[in-house]
N, C-alpha and C positions, 0 to 999 in steps of 0.2 A: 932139377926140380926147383920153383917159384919158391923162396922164402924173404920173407919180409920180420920186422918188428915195429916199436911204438917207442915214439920218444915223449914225455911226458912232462912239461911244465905249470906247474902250481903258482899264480900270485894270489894275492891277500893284502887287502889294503882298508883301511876304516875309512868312513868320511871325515870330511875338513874337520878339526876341528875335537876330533877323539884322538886317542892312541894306543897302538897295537894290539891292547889289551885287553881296548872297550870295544875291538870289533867284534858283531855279532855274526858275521857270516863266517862257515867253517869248511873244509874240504880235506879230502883225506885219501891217500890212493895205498892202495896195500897190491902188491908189494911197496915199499916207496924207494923207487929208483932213484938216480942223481937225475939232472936233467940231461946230462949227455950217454946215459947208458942206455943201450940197448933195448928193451924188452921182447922177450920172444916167445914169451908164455902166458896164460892168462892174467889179465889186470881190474882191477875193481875201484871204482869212485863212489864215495859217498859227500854229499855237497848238501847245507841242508842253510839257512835264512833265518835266524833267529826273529821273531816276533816283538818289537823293541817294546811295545804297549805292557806286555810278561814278564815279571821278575824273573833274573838267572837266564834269560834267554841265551848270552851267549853260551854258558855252562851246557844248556843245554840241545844249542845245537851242534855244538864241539861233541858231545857224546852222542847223539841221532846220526852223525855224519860220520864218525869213523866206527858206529857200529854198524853201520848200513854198508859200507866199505871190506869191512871186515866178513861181513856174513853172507856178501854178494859175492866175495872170493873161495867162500868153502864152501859155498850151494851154489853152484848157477839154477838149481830149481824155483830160486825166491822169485822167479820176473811171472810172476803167476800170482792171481787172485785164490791162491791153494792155499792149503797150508803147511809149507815151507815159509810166505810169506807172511801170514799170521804168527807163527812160533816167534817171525824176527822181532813182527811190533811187539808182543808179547813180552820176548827175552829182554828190548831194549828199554821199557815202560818199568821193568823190574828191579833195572838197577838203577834208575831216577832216588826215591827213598831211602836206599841205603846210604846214595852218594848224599843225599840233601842229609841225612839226619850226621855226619861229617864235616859235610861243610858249616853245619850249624856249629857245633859242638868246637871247631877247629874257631870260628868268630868269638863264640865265646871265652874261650880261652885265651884269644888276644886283647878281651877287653872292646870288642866294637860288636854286640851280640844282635841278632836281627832286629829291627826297627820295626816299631807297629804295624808302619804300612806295608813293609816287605813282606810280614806274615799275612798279612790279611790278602796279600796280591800269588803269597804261593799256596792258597786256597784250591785258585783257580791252577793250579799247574804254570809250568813253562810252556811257550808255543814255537813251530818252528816252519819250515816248509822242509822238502824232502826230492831230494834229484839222486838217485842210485844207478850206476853204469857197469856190466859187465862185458869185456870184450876178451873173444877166442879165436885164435888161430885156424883156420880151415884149407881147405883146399886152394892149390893155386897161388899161394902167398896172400889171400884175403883174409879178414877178419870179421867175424860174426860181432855186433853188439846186441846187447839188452838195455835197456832203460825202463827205470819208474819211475814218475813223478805226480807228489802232490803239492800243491801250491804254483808257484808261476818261476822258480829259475828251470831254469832253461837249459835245453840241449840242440847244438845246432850242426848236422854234417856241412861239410864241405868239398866242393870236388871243381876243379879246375877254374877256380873264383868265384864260385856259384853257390848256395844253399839249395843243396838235396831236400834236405826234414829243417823241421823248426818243432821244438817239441818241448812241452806238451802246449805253448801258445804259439799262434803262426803268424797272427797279427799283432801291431803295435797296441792297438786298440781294447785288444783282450783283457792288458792286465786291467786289474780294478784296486781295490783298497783291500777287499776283504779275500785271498787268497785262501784255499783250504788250508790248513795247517791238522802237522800231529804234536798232538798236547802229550807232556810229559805222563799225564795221569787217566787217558783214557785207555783203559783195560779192553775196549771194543776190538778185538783184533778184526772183527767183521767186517765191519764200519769202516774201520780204516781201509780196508784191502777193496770196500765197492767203491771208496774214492780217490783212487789212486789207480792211475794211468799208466799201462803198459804198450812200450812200443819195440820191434828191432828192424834191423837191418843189416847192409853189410858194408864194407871198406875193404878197396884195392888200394894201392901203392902211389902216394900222392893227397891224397884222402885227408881229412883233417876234422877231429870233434875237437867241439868247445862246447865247455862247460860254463853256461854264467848264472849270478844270482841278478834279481831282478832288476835291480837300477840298469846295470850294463847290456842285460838280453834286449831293456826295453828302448837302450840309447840304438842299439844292435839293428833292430827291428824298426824302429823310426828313420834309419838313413834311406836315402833315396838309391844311394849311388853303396850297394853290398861291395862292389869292389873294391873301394876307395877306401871304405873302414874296415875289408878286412886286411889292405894293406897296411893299414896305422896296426890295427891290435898285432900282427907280423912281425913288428919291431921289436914286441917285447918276447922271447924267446929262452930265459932261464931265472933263476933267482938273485941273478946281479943286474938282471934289469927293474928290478923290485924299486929303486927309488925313480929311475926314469919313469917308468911306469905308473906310480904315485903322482908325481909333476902331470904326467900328460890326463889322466884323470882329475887332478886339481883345474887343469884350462879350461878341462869340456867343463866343470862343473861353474868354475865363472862365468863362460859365455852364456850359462845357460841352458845348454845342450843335454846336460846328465845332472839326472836327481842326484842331493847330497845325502848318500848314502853310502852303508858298508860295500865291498866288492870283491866277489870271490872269484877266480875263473880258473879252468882248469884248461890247458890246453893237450891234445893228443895227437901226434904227428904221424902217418903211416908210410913205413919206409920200405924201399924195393933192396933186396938182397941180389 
C-alpha cells in the first residue's frame, strides 16, 4: 500500500527596515512539526496579512491566523459557507475584546497607556486578510486539500515545476490596494462567509503548496519564467535558512523586484513512502 507524508517549512520575515516584532504578517500550522518530521496525519495552516493602516494589526493577525489553524484542524467541516464556518468567525471576533481590554490594562500598568490616536483608530477595529488550509490523507498515498481565502495571500500548487491552482488570485494584476479584509469587530458571520473564497484539490508524491502573503505571491505571479523562481524560493527549506532567506528577499527588494513589505510563507512538501 502507497503512503506518503508532508514536510512543512514556515519563514517570517518583516520588511526592511522593522524588526521581528513589528511584523505584521502571521502563520501557524497545528500540529507544528519540526521541519524535518514527518507528517502523516491531517495538518491545518492559518496565514492571515495584517492591515498596517489598523491599529494592533499585527496582534491581530497573530490571533486570526492561529485561530483559523486551530479550528481548520478540529473541523475540517469549516471549508464551507455553513455554519461551521460562521461559528469560527464568530468564536474568533469574541476573543479580540477580552484580549484588547488586557492588553490595555497591561499598558497601563507599565506606565505608556494608549494614545489618543490609538483609541480613536481601535474604534474602527483591527483588519487583517485570511488564507485557511486543511490537508488529509486519502487513498493511494494522495492528499485532499481545502482552502479559504479572503483578501489576496495566496495559495499556489505545484507539480513537476509547473503551477496547478493559483488561489484565490491567478493573475499578477489582480492584486489591488483594497483587498477584503476580516475586521476584528465585525459580528457579521454572514457577511464574512459570502466573501470568502473556497477552493480544493488534491496532491500526489512530489506535489508542493506554498503559502504566501501578498508582496511575495505578487513578486510569484509577475515572474515570466515560474521555474526559475521556484527554483530560488527551493533554497530555502527550514528555519536555519531564515537569515539567507531574509538577505535574499532584501535583493529582490533593492532591485526593485518585491514590494517592501512584511512576508509570510509557508511551504508544504509531499513525500512518497
Amino acid at each position: 500500500m502507497t503512503s506518503s507524508g508532508l514536510y512543512v517549512t514556515r519563514l517570517l520575515t518583516p520588511k526592511t527596515g522593522s524588526t521581528e516584532a513589528e511584523c505584521e504578517d502571521a502563520a501557524h500550522v497545528v500540529p507544528s512539526p519540526a521541519f524535518d518530521e514527518l507528517v502523516t496525519s491531517p495538518l491545518a495552516v492559518g496565514m492571515s496579512d495584517g492591515a498596517t493602516e489598523s491599529v494592533l494589526a499585527k496582534d491581530w493577525a497573530h490571533m486570526l491566523a492561529r485561530s483559523a489553524a486551530q479550528n481548520a484542524w478540529e473541523n475540517e467541516e469549516i471549508f464551507g459557507d455553513g455554519p461551521s464556518f460562521e461559528s469560527f468567525t464568530q468564536t474568533t471576533v469574541s476573543c479580540w475584546e477580552p484580549w484588547l481590554e488586557t492588553y490595555t490594562a497591561a499598558r497601563t500598568a507599565q506606565g505608556n497607556p494608549l494614545k489618543w490616536y490609538e483609541q480613536t483608530k481601535l474604534a474602527a477595529g483591527a483588519s487583517a486578510t485570511l488564507l485557511m488550509l486543511r490537508m488529509d490523507p486519502i487513498s493511494g498515498g494522495n492528499w485532499r486539500w481545502r482552502c479559504a481565502a479572503l483578501g489576496d495571500s495566496c495559495l499556489f500548487h505545484i507539480r513537476d515545476g509547473k503551477v496547478l491552482r493559483s488561489f484565490p488570485v491567478e493573475n499578477a494584476d489582480e492584486f489591488g490596494v483594497t483587498p477584503n479584509l476580516f475586521n476584528s469587530l465585525n459580528r457579521d458571520s454572514s457577511l464574512i462567509a459570502a466573501r470568502t473564497l473556497f477552493t480544493e484539490g488534491s496532491c500526489e508524491a512530489g506535489d508542493r503548496l506554498l503559502l504566501m502573503t501578498d508582496a511575495l505571491a505578487h513578486w510569484f505571479l509577475s515572474a515570466a519564467d515560474h521555474a526559475r523562481v521556484l527554483g530560488e524560493l527551493s533554497d530555502f527549506a527550514g528555519p536555519h535558512d531564515g537569515p539567507r532567506f531574509s538577505d535574499w528577499l532584501r535583493g529582490l527588494r533593492a532591485e526593485g523586484a518585491l514590494h517592501n513589505d512584511d512576508v509570510a510563507v509557508v511551504r508544504i512538501d509531499v513525500e512518497g513512502q
